[in-house]
C-alpha positions as CSV (number, residue, x, y, z in Angstrom):
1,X,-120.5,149.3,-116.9
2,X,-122.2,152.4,-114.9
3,X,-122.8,152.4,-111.8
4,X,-125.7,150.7,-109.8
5,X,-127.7,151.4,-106.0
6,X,-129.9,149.3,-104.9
7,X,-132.2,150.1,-101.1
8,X,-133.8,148.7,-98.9
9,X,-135.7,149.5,-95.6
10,X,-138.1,152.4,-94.5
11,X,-136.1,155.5,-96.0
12,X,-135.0,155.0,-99.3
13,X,-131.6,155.4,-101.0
14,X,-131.5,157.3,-104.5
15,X,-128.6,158.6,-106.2
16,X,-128.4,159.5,-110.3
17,X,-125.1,156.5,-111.0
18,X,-125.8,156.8,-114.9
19,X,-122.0,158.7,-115.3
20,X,-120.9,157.9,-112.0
21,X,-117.1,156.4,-111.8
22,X,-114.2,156.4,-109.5
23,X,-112.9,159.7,-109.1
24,X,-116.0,161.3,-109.6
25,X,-119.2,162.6,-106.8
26,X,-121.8,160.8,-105.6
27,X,-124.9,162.8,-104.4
28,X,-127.6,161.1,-102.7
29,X,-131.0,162.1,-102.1
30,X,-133.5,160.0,-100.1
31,X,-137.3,158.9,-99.5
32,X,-139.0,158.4,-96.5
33,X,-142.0,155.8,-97.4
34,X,-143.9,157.2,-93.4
35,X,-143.2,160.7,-92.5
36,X,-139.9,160.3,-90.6
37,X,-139.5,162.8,-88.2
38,X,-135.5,164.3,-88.2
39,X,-132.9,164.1,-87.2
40,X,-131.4,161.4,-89.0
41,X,-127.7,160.1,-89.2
42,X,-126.1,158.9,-92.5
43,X,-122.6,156.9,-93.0
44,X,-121.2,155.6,-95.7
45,X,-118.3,152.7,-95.9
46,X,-115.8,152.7,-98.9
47,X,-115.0,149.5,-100.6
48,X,-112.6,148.9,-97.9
49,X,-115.0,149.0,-94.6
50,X,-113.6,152.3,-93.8
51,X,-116.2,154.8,-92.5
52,X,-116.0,157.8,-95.4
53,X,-118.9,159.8,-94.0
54,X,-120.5,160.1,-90.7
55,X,-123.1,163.0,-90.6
56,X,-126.5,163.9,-88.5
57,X,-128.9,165.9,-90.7
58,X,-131.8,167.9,-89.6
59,X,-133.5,167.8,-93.0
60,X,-133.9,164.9,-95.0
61,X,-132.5,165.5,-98.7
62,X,-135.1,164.9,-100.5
63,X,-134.4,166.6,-104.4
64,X,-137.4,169.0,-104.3
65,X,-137.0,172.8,-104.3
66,X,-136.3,173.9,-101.5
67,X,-134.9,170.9,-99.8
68,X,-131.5,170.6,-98.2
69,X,-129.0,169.8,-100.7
70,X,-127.9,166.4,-101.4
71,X,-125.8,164.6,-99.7
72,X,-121.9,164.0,-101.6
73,X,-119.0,162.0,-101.1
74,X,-116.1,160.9,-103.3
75,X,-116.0,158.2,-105.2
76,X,-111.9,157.4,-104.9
77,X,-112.2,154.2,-106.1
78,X,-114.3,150.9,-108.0
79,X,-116.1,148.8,-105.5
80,X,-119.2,148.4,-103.0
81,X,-119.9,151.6,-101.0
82,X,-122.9,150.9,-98.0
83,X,-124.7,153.4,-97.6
84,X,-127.1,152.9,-93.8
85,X,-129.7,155.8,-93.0
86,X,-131.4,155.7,-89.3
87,X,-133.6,158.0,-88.0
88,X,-132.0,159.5,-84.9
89,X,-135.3,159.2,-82.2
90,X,-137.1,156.8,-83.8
91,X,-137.1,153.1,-85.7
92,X,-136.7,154.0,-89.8
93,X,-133.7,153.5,-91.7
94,X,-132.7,152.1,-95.1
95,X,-129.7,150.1,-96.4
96,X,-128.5,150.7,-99.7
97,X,-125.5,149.3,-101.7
98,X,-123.5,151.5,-104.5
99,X,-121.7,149.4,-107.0
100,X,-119.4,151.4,-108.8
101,X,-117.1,150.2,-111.2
């Protein structure tokens, strides 16, 4: 079964899980529904609850030319990885949940 992401909030969570499996790269891009102003911090939690990525970014990755390059992080193993987005000075974020199996 591939993998699946599903978002919520303000800024939204994409990532292309059609071949993604454990021991493979996750790269997310995102989607601000209001113009969100950066910074913004990103974390993701591995299956486990341990914090994998903890990164401020000053440009939000959005897949267009010209945009800062996607976000990555590996995929070490199958389970839920959270993903939480917040806009560092200001009240967006987005949740998102990547099932990979």
């Amino acid at each position: 079964m591939p993998a699946k992401i599903v978002s919520s909030g303000e800024i939204e969570t994409i990532c292309d899980a059609s071949g993604l499996t454990s021991g493979g790269t996750a790269k997310l891009v995102f989607r601000a529904f209001d113009d969100a102003s950066p910074p913004f911090t990103i974390k993701v939690r591995a299956p486990g609850g341990k914090v994998i990525l903890d990164r401020v970014v000053r440009e939000l990755p959005t897949g267009r030319p010209q945009s800062a390059p996607p976000v990555t992080f590996a995929v070490a193993a199958a389970g839920q990885y959270r993903i939480e987005i917040t806009q560092l000075y200001g009240g967006a974020s987005g949740q998102a949940t990547l099932d990979v199996s």
